[in-house]
N, C-alpha and C positions, 0 to 999 in steps of 0.2 A: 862393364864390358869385359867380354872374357876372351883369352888370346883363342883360336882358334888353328888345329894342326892339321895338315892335309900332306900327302906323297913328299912335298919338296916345298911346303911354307911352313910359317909358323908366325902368326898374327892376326889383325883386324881391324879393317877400315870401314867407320859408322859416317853414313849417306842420310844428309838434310835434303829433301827436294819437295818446292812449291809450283802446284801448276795453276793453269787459272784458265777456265774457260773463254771461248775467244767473245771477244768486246766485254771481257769479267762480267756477263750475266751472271745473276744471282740463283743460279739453278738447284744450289746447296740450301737453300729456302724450305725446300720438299725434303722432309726425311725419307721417304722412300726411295729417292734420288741417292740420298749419304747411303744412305745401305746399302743399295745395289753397287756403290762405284766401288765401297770396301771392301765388298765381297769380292769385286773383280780385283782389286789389288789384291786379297790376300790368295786366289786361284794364280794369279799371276808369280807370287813370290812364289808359292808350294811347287808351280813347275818350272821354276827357274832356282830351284833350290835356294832362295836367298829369304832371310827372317825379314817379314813386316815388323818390326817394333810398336810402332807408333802411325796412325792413321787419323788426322783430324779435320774439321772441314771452319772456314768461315762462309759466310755466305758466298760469296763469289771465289773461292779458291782452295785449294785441300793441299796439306803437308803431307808429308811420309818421310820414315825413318827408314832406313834399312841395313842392316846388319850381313856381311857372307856375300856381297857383290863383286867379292874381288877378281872372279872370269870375265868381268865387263866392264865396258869402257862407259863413262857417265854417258855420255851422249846416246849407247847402247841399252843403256837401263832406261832414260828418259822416252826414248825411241818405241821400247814392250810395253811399260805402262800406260803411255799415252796411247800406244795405236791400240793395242786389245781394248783396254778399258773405253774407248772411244768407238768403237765395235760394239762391243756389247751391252753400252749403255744406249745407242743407237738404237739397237735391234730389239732390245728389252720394253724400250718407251722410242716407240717410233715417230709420235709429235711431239720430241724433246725439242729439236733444234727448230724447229716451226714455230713451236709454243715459244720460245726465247729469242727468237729470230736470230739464231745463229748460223753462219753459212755451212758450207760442204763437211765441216769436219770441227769434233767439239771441243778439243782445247786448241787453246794458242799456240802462233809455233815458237813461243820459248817457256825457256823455264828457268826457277832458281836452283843451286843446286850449291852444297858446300859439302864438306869432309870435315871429319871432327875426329879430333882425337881424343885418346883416353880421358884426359879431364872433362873436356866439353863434350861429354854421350849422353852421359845424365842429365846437365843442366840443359841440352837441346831436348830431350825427351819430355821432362820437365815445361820447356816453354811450349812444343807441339800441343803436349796432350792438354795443360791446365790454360797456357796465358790465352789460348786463342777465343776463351770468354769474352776478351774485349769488343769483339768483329761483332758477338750478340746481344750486349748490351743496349746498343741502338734500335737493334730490331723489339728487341722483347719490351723495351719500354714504352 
């Protein structure tokens, strides 16, 4: 992680967050699904100027890394992701939540969320992008 300098800072705080669709339907099952929600996250960071890092899915719930958040308040980063990406994955597959019987809106309203510092950026990128094999072992066997 590399410090980052702008007008009147000089640093960088790297953003863990886990969302999960509402009653964790297994909607991450379809990869056509992972692709279009990544894509919507990575449109999201490009106009909110903040770096996606790391984007990975288990069946029922997708991480994200993000780097250059520091204009925004966690609850305000969770807030863009969840509501565009929940939009346009809506409108992309409009018997998404029909097909999964999920109600009015398609993630949960919470989510996990941590900060990481310089030591722990790697080892959290680390666990998004490779450990989350675990979640598909089950499946694929």
């Amino acid at each position: 992680m590399r410090f980052v300098s702008s007008s009147h800072s000089y640093g960088e705080v790297a953003l863990h967050m886990q969302f999960t669709p509402k009653k964790r339907r297994k909607i991450f099952l379809c990869e056509i699904i992972q692709k279009a929600c990544r894509t919507s996250f990575e449109e999201i960071a490009m106009q909110r100027n903040v770096k996606l890092v790391a984007c990975e899915f288990g069946p029922d719930h997708v991480h994200i890394f993000l780097l250059g958040w520091k204009n925004y308040a966690v609850s305000k980063v969770a807030q863009l992701f969840k509501g565009k990406s929940s939009r346009q994955l809506r409108k992309d597959f409009p018997d998404l939540c029909k097909k999964f019987r999920i109600p009015d809106s398609l993630w949960s309203d919470g989510y996990f969320y941590e900060t990481c510092g310089n030591v722990t950026a790697e080892a959290r990128k680390f666990y998004i992008e490779r450990m989350q094999k675990k979640h598909w072992q089950s499946i694929s066997a």
